[in-house]
N, C-alpha and C positions, 0 to 999 in steps of 0.2 A: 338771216337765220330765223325759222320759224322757232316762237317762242312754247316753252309747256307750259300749261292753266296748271297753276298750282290753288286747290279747292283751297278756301277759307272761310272758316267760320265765326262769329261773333257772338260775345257776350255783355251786354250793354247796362250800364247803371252812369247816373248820376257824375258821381265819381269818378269810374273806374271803368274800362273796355279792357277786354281779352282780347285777340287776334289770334287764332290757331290754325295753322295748318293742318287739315283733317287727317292728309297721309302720312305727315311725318312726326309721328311722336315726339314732344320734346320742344318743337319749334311754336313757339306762343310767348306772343309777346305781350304789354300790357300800356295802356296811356290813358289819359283822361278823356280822350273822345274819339270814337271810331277812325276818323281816317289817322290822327295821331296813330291808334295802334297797329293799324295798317300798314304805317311809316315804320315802324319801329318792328316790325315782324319780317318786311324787305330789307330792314339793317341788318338784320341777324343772321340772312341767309348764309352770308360766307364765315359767321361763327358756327353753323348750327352744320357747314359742308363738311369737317371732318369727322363728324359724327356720323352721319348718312352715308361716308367711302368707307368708313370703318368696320358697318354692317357688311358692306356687300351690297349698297342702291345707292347709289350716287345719284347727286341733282343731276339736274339737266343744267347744260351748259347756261340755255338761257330761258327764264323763267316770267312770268307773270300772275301774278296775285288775282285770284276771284272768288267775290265773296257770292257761297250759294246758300249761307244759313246765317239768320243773326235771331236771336232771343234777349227777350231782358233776364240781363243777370239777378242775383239775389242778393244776400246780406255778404255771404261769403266772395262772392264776385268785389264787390264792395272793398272788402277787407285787403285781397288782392290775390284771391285762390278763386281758379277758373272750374268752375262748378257746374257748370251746365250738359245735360249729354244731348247732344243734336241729332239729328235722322242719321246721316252719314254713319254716328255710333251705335247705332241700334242695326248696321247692316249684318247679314252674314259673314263668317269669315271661314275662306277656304284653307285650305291644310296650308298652300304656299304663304297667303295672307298671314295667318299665323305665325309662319316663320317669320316673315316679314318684321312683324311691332315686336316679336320674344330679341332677334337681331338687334332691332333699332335703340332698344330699352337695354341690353344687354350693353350696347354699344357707346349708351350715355352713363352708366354707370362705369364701365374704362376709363371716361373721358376723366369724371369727375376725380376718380382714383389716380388718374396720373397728374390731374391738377392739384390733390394734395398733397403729391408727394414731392413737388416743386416749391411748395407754398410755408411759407414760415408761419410759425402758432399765433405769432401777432400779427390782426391785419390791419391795415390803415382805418381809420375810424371816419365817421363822417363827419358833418360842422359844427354838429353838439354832441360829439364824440360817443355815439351809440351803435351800436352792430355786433356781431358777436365774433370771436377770433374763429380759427380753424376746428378745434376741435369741436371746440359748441356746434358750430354750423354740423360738420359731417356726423355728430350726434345727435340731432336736431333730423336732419335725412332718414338716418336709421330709424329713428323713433315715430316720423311719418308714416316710411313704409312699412313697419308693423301695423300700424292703425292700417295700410292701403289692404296690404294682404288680407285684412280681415273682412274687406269690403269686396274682396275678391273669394270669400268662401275660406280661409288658409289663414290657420292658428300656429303659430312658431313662435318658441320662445323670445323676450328681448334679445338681441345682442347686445355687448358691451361694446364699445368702441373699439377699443385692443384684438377683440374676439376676430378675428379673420374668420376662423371654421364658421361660426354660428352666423356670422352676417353672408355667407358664402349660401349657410341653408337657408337663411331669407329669401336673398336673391332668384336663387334654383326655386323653390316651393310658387313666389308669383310669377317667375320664366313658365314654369309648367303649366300655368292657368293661360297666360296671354298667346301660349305657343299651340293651344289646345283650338281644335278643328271647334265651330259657336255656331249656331245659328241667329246668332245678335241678340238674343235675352240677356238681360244678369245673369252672370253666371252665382252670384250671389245678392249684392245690392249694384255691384258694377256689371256696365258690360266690360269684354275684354279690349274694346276700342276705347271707350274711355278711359278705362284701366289704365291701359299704355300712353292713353295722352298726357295722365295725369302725373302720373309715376315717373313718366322721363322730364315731362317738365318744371316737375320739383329739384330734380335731381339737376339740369341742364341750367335752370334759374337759379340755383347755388354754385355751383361749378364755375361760372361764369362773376358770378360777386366775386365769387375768390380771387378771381384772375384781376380782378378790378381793381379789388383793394389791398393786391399782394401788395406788400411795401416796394419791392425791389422792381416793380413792373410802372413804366413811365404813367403819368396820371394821361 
């Protein structure tokens, strides 16, 4: 069976490599040295699959990884936030394109909301017992994507945690920006391809800790 090229892009430091999947928001993974993260970007496929059936774009049954961008990361790449915006994100994006990452981002944020709501307030700690429980974390989310929204042009109040309605208007207000037909500029200081990279793989790289470190889920 012929395989699909799935684009890959890199962010490189010292430290710290990115690995991101250009089309699929969400999917970036992170290691200490390019092929490392390359490895660990191919493990995630079949976590990062029911996100992408959930949308409405399923993977392709069988895939293969190509990397057609790599840049040196920065301080932030470093720290272990994937900073960088590559050509790929600066392209135009058509009205279906659009749908596409408002879908894919839409669809990582389900994910993550059904992964809290499985997940107990205590989560396993690590070997010098640090990390933060559930609710920190999914307020930790929220308080990101106010800062992202604002990087996308889009002032909406904090939400609280508890606040359903108000994190519901977060949500809607940067769905409206990433879903919005771009000719690939910022639409503010972001484009909306990075926008979307960045935003689902905040959200999909919490999501995924929780699931990690639920206590009731085998190590």
């Amino acid at each position: 069976m012929p395989t699909k090229p799935i684009t890959v892009a890199l962010e490189t430091t010292p430290k710290k490599t990115f690995a991101a999947a250009l089309e699929w928001p969400g999917w970036c993974r992170s290691a200490r040295e390019p092929d490392a993260a390359m490895e660990a970007l191919a493990d995630y496929a079949e976590r990062y699959a029911p996100i992408a059936e959930a949308a409405g774009f399923p993977l392709p049954s069988a895939i293969t990884l190509q990397e057609v961008d790599r840049q040196p990361g920065g301080p932030a790449t470093a720290f272990g936030v994937p900073e960088k915006t590559f050509d790929a994100d600066c392209a135009a994006v058509t009205p279906a394109a659009a749908k596409r990452l408002a879908a894919l981002v839409s669809a990582a944020w389900t994910y993550l909301d059904d992964v809290a709501s499985h997940t107990p307030e205590e989560l396993r700690k690590g070997p010098r017992g640090g990390g933060r429980d559930r609710d920190k974390m999914l307020r930790h989310v929220i308080e990101a994507e106010n800062s992202y929204a604002r990087q996308l042009g889009v002032k909406v109040p904090m939400p609280e945690l508890d606040d359903t309605d108000a994190l519901e208007v977060q949500r809607q207000a940067i769905v409206a920006v990433l879903g919005a037909r771009s000719d690939g500029s910022p639409v503010h200081k972001w484009t909306t391809r990075y926008g979307a990279r960045r935003v689902a793989w905040h959200v999909l790289d919490h999501a995924w800790e929780m699931e990690d470190k639920n206590p009731n889920n085998p190590t």
